[in-house]
C-alpha positions in Angstrom: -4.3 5.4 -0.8 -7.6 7.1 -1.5 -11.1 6.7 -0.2 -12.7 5.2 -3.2 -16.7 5.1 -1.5 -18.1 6.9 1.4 -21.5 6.3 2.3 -23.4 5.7 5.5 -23.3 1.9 4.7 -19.7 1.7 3.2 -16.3 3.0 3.8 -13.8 1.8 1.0 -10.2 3.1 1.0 -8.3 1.9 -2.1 -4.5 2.1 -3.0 -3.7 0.6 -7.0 -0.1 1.8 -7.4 -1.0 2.3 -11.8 1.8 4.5 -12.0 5.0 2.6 -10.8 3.0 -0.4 -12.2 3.4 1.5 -16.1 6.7 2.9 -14.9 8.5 -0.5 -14.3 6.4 -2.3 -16.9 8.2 0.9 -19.0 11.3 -0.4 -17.8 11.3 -3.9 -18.4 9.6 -3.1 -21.9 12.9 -0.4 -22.3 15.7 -3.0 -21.2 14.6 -7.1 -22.7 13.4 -5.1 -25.6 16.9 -3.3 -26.3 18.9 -6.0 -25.6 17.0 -8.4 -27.2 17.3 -6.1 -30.6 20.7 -5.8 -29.9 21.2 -9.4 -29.8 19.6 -10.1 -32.8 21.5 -8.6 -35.1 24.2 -11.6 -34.7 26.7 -8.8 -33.7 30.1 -10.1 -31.5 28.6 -9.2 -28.2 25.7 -11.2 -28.2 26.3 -12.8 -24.7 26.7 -9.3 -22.8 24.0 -8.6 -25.1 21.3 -11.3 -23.8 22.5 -10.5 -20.7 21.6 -6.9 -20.6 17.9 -7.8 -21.7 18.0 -10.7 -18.8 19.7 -8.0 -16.0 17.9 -4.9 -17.3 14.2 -7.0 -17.1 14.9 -9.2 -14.4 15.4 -5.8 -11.9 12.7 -4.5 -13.4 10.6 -7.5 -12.8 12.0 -8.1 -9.1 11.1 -4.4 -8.5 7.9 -4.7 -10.1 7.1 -7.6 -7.7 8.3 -5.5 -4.5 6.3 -2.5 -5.3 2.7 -3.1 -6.7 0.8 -4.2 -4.9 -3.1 -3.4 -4.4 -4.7 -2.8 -1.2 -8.2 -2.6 0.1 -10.0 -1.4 2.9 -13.7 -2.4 3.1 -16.1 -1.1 6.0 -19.4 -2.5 5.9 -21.8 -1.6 8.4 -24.9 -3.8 6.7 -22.2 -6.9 6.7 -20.7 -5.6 10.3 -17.0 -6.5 8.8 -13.7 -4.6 8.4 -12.1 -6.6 5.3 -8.0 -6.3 4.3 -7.4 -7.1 0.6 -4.4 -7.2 -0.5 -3.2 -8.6 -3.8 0.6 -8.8 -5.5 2.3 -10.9 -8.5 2.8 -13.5 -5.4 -1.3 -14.0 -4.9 -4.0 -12.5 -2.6 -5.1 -12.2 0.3 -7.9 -11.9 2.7 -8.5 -10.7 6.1 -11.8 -10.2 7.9 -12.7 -8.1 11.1 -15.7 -7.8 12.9 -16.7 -4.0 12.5 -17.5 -3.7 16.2 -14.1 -4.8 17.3 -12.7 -1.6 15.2 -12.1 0.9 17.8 -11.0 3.9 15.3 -8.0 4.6 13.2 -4.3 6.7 14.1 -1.8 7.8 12.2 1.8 6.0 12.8 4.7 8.2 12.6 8.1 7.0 11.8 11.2 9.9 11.0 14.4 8.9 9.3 17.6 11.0 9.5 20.3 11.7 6.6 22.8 13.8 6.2 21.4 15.9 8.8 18.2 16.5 7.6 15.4 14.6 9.0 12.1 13.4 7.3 8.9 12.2 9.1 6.7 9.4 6.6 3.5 8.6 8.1 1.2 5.5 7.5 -2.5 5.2 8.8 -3.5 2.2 11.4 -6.7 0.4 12.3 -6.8 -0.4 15.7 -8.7 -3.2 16.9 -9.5 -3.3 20.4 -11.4 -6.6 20.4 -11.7 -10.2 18.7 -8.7 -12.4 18.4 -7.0 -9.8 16.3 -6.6 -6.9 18.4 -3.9 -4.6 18.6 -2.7 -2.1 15.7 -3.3 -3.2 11.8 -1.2 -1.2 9.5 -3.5 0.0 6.5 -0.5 0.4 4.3 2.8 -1.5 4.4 4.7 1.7 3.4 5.4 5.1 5.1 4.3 8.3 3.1 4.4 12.1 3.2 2.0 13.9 3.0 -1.6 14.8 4.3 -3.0 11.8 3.4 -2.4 9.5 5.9 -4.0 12.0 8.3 -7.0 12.1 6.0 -7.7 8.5 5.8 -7.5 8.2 9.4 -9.9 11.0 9.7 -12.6 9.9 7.7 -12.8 6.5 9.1 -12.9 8.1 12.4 -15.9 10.0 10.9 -17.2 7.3 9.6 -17.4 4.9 12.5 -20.4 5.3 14.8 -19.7 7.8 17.9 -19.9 5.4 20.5 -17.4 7.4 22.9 -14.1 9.1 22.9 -12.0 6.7 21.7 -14.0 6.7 18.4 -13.1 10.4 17.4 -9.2 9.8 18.2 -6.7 10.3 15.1 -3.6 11.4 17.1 0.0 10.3 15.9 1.9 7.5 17.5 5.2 7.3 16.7 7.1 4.4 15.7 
């Protein structure tokens, strides 16, 4: 995820996953298209060989499905609205916020162990500390590495009006 538009008015973080998108679109391309060419050369495998194409595409449509999706964060301060976009082969989605019920944004913390190395992924949160929907709103759906979960949290911090010491807050939680 990336901040996209940072003005005084406007705070838009953005996350269009174009490179697993052309990756699996690759993949499914790779797989129906081989055995598909396979298949129609009449040879004496021609089931196994529509069934490659059908296997090799349909896991690389299913994964395609799972893991692009588009995500957008939109702070407005002239519309006084937080907005959630979200949109995925499945549909879209929208959820609203008023502004003033955003208290300021953490970082969630989650580590996994294998093989007895461990790994800490992080993932930024809005926390909403009025309205009906208050509580902690997950900007992503997916844990990263990095710095940039940290980032993203920091600049909406930045960007909300300082309005007290909860505003400035980007500490880690963990989950």
């Amino acid at each position: 995820m990336k901040i996209t538009r940072n003005t005084p008015g406007q705070l838009i973080l953005s996350d269009t996953p174009w490179l697993i998108g052309i990756a699996l679109a690759l993949f499914i391309l790779t797989f129906a298209g081989a055995g598909l060419g396979a298949a129609s050369t009449g040879g004496e495998n021609l089931w196994f060989e529509i069934f490659f194409a059908l296997m090799g595409g349909g896991m690389g449509f299913a994964a395609f499905c799972l893991f692009v999706r588009r995500v957008q964060v939109i702070l407005d301060r002239s519309e006084g609205s937080l907005v959630i976009r979200r949109q995925s082969v499945f549909g879209y989605s929208r959820v609203e916020h008023r502004l003033a019920d955003l208290s300021h944004a953490e970082v969630e913390s989650t580590t996994s162990r294998s093989e007895g190395r461990s790994r800490t992924l992080y993932r930024p949160v809005l926390i909403l500390d009025g309205g009906m929907s208050a509580g902690r709103h997950p900007v992503a759906e997916a844990y990263t590495s990095g710095r940039g979960p940290h980032q993203l949290a920091e600049a909406v911090n930045a960007w909300l009006p300082a309005a007290g010491p909860s505003k400035v807050d980007s500490g880690s939680q963990s989950a």
